[in-house]
C-alpha positions as CSV (number, residue, x, y, z in Angstrom):
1,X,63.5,100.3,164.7
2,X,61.5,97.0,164.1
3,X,63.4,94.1,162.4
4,X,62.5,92.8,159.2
5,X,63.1,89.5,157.6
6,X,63.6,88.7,154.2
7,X,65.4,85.9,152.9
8,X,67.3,84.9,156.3
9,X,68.7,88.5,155.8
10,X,67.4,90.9,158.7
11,X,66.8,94.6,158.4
12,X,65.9,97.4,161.2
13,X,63.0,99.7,159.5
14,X,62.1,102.8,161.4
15,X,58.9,102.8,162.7
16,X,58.2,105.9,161.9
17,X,59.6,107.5,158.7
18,X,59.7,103.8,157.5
19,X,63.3,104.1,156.3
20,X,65.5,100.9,155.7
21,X,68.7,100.7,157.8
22,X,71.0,97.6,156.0
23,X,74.1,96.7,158.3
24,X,77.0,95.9,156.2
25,X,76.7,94.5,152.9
26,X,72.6,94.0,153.2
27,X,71.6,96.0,150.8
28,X,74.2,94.5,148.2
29,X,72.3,90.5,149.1
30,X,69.1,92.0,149.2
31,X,69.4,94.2,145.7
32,X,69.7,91.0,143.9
33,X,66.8,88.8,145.5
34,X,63.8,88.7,143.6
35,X,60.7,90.2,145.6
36,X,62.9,92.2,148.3
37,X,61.4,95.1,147.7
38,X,58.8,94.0,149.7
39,X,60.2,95.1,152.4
40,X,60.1,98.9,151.7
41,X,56.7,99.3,153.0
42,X,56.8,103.2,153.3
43,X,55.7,106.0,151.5
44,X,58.0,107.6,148.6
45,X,56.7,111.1,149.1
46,X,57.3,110.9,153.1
47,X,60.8,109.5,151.5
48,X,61.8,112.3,148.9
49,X,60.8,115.2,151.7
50,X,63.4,113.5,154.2
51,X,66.1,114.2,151.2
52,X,66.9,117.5,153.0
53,X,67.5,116.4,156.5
54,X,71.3,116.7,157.0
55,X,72.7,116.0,160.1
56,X,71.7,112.6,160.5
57,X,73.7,110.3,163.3
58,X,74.2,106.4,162.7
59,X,71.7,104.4,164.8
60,X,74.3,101.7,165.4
61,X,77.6,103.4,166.4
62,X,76.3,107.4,166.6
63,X,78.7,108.9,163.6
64,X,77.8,111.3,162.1
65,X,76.8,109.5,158.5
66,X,77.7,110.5,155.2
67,X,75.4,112.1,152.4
68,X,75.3,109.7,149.1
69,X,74.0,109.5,145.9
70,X,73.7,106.2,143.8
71,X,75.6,106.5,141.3
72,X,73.6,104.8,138.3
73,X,70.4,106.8,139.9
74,X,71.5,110.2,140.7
75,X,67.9,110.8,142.2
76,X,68.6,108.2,145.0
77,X,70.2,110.2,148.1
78,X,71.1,108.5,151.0
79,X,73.4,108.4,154.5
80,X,76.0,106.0,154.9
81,X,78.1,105.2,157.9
82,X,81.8,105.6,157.6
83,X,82.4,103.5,160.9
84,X,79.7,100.6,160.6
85,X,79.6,100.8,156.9
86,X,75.7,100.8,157.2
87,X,73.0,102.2,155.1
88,X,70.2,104.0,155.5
89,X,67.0,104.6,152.7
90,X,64.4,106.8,153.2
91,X,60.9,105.3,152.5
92,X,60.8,104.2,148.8
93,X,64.2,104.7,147.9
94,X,64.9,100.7,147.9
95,X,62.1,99.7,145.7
96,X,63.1,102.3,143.4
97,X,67.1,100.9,143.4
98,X,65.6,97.2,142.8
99,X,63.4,98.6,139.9
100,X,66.0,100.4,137.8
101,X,65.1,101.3,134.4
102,X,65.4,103.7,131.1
103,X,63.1,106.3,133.3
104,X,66.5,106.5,135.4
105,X,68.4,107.5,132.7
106,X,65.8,110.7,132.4
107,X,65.7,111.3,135.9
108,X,70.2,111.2,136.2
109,X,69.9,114.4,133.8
110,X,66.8,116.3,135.7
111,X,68.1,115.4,139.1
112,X,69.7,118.1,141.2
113,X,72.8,118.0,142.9
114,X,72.9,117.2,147.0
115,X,74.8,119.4,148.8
């Protein structure tokens, strides 16, 4: 993971799927600063095929993480650690969260469910 700065708030990003991994409560600061998207440098295709990788371990503390989906876009999966509380987004996946808009509303009905 290589560390990211944005904002005085630091982020690990893999170096190389180019996911985001937010420690507790980062993505909530960095959602509502202007220009954070920035730091999702990686490719949104690379992103969506990760979507079906399952078994995916916390890179802080080793749990097993949990399968999410954002809840105002369903379209958004990602793995979040019940012991750390951390986050991780696959490449793309933040800008898309920071640039929320009627297209979401389109893509909540089309989007399938994660099992």
């Amino acid at each position: 993971m290589a560390r990211v700065v944005h904002e005085q708030i630091e982020i690990d990003r893999c170096e190389g799927c180019q996911g985001i991994w937010f420690d507790l409560l980062e993505m909530d600061r960095l959602r509502t600063v202007e220009g954070a998207e920035a730091i999702d440098t990686g490719d949104p295709s690379i992103g969506r095929n990760l979507n079906e990788e399952d078994r995916i371990d916390c890179p802080v503390c080793g749990t097993r993480m949990i399968r999410m989906v954002d809840a105002a876009q369903p379209h958004i999966w990602y793995e979040a650690c019940s012991s750390c509380h951390g986050v991780f987004l696959d490449a793309g996946e933040f800008t898309d969260i920071k640039k929320r808009d009627v297209f979401d509303l389109f893509r909540g009905w089309m989007a399938k469910a994660r099992r």
